[in-house]
N, C-alpha and C positions, 0 to 999 in steps of 0.2 A: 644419696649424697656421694659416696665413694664411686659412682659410674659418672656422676658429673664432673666431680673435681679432676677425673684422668681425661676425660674428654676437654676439658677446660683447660690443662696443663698438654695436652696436645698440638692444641691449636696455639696457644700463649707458646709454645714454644717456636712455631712456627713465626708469630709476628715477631720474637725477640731476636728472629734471624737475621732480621733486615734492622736492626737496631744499630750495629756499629759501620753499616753498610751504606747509609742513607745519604748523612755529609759529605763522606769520600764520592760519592755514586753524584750527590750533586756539582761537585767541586771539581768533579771530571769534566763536566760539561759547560766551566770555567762560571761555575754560580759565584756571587760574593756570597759573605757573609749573614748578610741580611737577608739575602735572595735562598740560603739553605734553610735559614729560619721560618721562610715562609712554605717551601716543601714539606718542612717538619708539622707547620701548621696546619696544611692541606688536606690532609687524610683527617685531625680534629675536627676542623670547621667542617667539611660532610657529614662528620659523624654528628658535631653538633645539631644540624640539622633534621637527622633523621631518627636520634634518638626518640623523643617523643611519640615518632608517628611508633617507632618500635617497640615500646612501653604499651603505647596504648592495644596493638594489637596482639600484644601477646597477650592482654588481658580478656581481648576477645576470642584469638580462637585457641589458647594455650601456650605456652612454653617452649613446648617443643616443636610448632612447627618454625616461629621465627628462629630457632637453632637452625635448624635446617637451613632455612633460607636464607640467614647468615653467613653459614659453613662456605656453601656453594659460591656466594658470591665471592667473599674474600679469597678461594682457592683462584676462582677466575682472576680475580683481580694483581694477585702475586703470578701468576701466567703473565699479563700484561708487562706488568712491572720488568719480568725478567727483557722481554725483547724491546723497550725501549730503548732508544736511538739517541733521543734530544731532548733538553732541559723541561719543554714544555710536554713531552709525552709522559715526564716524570710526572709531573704538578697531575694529568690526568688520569692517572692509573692509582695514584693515591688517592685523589679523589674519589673515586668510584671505590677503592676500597674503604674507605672512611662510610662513605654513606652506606654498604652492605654491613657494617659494623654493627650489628645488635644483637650482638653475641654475648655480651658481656653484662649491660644491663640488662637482658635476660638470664643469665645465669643469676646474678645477685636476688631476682624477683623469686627464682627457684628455691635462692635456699630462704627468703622470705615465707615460702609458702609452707615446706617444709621440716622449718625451726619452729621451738616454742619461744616466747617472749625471751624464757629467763635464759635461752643458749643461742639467741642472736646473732653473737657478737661471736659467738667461737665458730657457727657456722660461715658468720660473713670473714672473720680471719680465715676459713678454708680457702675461702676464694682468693683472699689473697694470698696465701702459702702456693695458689697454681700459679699466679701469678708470678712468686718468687721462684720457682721450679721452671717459670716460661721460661725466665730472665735468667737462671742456672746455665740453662743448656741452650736457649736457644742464641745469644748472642756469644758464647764459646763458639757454635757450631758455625755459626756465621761468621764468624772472625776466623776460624780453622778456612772455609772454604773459600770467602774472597781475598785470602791471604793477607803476608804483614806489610805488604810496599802500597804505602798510600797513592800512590801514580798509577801500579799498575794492577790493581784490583782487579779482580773478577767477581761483577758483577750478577750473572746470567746464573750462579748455583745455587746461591743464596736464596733466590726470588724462587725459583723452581723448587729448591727443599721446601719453602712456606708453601709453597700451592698443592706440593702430596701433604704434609703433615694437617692443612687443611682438611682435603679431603679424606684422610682417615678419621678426623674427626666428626666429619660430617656421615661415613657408616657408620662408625661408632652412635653415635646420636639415633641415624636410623632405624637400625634393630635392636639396641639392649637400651638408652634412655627411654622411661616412662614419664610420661604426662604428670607434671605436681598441682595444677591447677585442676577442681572439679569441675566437671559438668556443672553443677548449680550456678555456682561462682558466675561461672564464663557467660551461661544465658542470663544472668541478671546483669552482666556487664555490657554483654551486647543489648539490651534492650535499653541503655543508658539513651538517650536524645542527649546528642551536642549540648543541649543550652548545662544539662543535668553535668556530663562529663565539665563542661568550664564551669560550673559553680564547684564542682568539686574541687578543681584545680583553684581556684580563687581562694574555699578555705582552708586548704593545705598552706598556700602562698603564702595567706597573709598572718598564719600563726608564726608571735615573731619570733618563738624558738626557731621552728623551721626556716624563716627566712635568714637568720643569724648563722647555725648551723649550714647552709645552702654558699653565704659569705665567707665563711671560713675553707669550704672546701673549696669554692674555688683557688682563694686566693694563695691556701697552701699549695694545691696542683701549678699553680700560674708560678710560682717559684721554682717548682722543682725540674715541670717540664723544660721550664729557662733550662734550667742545669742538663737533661738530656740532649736539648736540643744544642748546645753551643759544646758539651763537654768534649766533643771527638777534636773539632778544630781546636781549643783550648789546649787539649793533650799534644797535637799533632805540633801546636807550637812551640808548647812548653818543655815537651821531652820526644820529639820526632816522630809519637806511634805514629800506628796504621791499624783498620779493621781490627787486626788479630790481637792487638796489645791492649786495645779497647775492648773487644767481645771478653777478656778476660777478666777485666776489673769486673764489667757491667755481672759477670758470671758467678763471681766473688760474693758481689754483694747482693744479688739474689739469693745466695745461700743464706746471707744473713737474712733477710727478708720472709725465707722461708721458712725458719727455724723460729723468727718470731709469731710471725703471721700462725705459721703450722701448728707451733708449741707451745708459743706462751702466753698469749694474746686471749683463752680463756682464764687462765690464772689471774694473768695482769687487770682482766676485766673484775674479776670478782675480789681481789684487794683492792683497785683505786677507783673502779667503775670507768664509765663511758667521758663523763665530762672531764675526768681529772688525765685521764688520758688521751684525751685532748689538747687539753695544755701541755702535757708531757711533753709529747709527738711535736707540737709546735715550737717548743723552745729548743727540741735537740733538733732538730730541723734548719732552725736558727743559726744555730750557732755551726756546724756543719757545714751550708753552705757558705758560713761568710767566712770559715779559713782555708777552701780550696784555693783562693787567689793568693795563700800565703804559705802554699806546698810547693817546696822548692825540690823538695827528695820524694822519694815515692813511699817512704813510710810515713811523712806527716800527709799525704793525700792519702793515702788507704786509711789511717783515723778518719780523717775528714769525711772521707766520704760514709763510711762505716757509721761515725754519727749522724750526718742527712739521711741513711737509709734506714736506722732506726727508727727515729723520726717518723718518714712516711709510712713502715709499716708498721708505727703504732696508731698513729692519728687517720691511718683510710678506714681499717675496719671500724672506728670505733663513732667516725661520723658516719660509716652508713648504717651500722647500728642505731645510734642515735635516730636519726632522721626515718630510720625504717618504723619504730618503736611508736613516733608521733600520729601514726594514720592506722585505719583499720585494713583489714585482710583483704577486702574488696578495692583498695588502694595503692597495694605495693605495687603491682607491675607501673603502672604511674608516678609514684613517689620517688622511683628507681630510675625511672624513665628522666625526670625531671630534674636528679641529682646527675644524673650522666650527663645528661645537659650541659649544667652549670661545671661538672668538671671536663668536659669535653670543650665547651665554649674557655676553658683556661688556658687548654692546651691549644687551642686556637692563638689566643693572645701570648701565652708564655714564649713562645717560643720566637712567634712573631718579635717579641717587645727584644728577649735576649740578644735576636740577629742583630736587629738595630744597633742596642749597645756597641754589641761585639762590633759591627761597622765601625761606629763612630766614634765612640770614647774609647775602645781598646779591649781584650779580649777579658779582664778582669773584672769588667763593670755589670756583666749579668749579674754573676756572682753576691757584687755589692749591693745592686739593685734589687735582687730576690733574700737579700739577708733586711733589709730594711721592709720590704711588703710582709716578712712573715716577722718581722716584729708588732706589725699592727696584728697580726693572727694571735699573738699571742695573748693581747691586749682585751682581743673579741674574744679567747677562749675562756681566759677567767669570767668576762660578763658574760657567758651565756650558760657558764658554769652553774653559777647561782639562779639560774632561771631555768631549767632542766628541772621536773618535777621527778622529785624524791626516788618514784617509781621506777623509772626508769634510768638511774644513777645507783650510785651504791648502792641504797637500800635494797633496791631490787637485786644487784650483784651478788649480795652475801646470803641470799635466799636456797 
């Protein structure tokens, strides 16, 4: 676990470089509003796409090697990225890195293999503690290097830092990560026939905890991505940042992320359990994003956003917990696979739907518009609450 989580916090650092980099980088190239939302989406939908085939094969030939073949493509891919020219080489170089993306739903599959039932949830908040560690350093460092003048950005360091910090993560992987899936496993996974692997998929699907849990995550990513994806233009209106005033907020609130995800998120799991902190994560989520658009000074936007990121880093780990808890051992790289999906397939639409807003109705309507979707999250978090067996809820928590 601890050679995963640095290698994971490596690379997360690297994609958090190009995090406050993205909008400006499109906006250069005289994108609207709508049309940035849809680059933010681009690298998602590949991803969405490719997730599954990614899942599925880490389940056949192991863990580590779709690390690997992840690492390498994503470093290629931020290479690309940096010598890009024009609007449409953007959209392609995200693309391609989106679809090399199965880096992450294979991590999450790892510490599935690796965890027992009842420490879940503290391993899968590891993963997001890298995550909040990506999001620390790497959108500071990104913001430091393409500087704080939204016009005149330097683009070309930012992209080029992500493609070495890639590739160290990909020798790291190389020579010190070990393999967490067995031999046994993997040849009874591979001797699976297509029709066996989709009925498996079919009775994961239609259990309707799983497919409720599946609904909730998207639909809270589908809000929050909105918020990533519009928040740089919304700053840049609303108080004239650039990169470097955004890489720092974003950097902020990965500490918090980090600290919960890191430190408390086993605690938190074994006082209220997985379902209750669900609802949790949902209503401070809530309520978070829908008073950004009523941040006039920078200290009612740092609460604001400080409560949304509470939020999501209470309610990620604790539905992939959930949803991991519902399948057997022979399942996970799959169940992981097919939950990166659905929150991959979010970040597809999240960001897409925010552009729009931000086009049409004005830059404060994401915001409104993702405070209203995760009120329905919260609605579905109580009913799936009470439909979560025992086992895996408190009871098993205080075990």
């Amino acid at each position: 676990m601890p050679i995963l989580f640095f290698i994971v916090v490596i690379d997360l650092i690297g994609f958090g470089v190009i995090i406050p980099l993205l909008p400006f980088y499109a906006e250069f190239y005289h994108a609207s509003p709508a049309e940035v939302g849809f680059v933010m989406a681009t690298y998602s939908f590949t991803q969405f796409l490719a997730a599954p085939f990614w899942g599925r094969m880490s389940d056949r030939v192991g863990r580590r090697p779709v690390l690997l073949i992840s690492l390498a493509g994503a470093a290629l891919s931020y290479i690309w990225l940096g010598y890009c020219e024009t609007l449409w080489a953007l959209f392609a170089a995200r693309a391609v890195g989106g679809f090399m993306a199965g880096n992450i739903s294979t991590a999450f599959a790892y510490v599935a293999d690796v965890t027992t039932r009842e420490n879940r949830a503290k391993g899968m908040g590891m993963i997001g503690a890298a995550f909040g560690l990506g999001f620390i350093i790497g959108p500071a460092l990104g913001g430091i290097l393409a500087g704080s003048d939204p016009v005149n950005a330097d683009f070309r360091s930012p992209a080029f830092a992500a493609a070495g910090l890639s590739a160290i993560a990909f020798v790291l992987t190389l020579t010190i990560l070990k393999e967490s899936l067995s031999l046994e496993i993997r040849q009874r996974l591979a001797a699976q026939t297509p029709q066996t692997r989709r009925q498996q998929f079919i009775r994961v699907a239609t259990n309707p905890v799983v497919t409720q849990l599946l609904l909730i995550s998207f639909l809270a990513t589908f809000a929050f991505a909105g918020l990533e994806a519009t928040f740089a233009m919304w700053s840049r209106r609303q108080f004239g940042w650039g990169p470097e005033q955004n890489g720092y907020l974003f950097a902020f609130i990965g500490v918090l992320g980090a600290l919960i995800q890191g430190g408390l998120i086993g605690r938190l799991t074994k006082r209220f359990g997985e379902g209750n902190l669900i609802i949790q994560g949902s209503i401070a989520l809530t309520i978070g994003i829908f008073l950004i658009p009523f941040s006039q000074t920078l200290p009612v936007l740092v609460v604001a956003m400080m409560i949304a990121a509470y939020g999501f880093s209470v309610i990620s780990p604790a539905l992939s917990s959930s949803l991991s808890l519902q399948v057997g051992e022979d399942e996970q790289g799959g169940m992981m696979g097919v939950s990166r999906s659905a929150t991959t397939l979010a970040r597809v639409a999240g960001p897409a739907n925010a552009g729009l807003l931000f086009s049409f109705f004005g830059r404060d309507w994401p915001y409104y518009g993702g405070a209203l979707v995760l009120a329905i999250v919260v609605i579905l978090a109580i009913r799936v609450n009470m439909q979560i067996p025992k086992k895996t809820n408190t009871e098993r928590s205080y075990k």
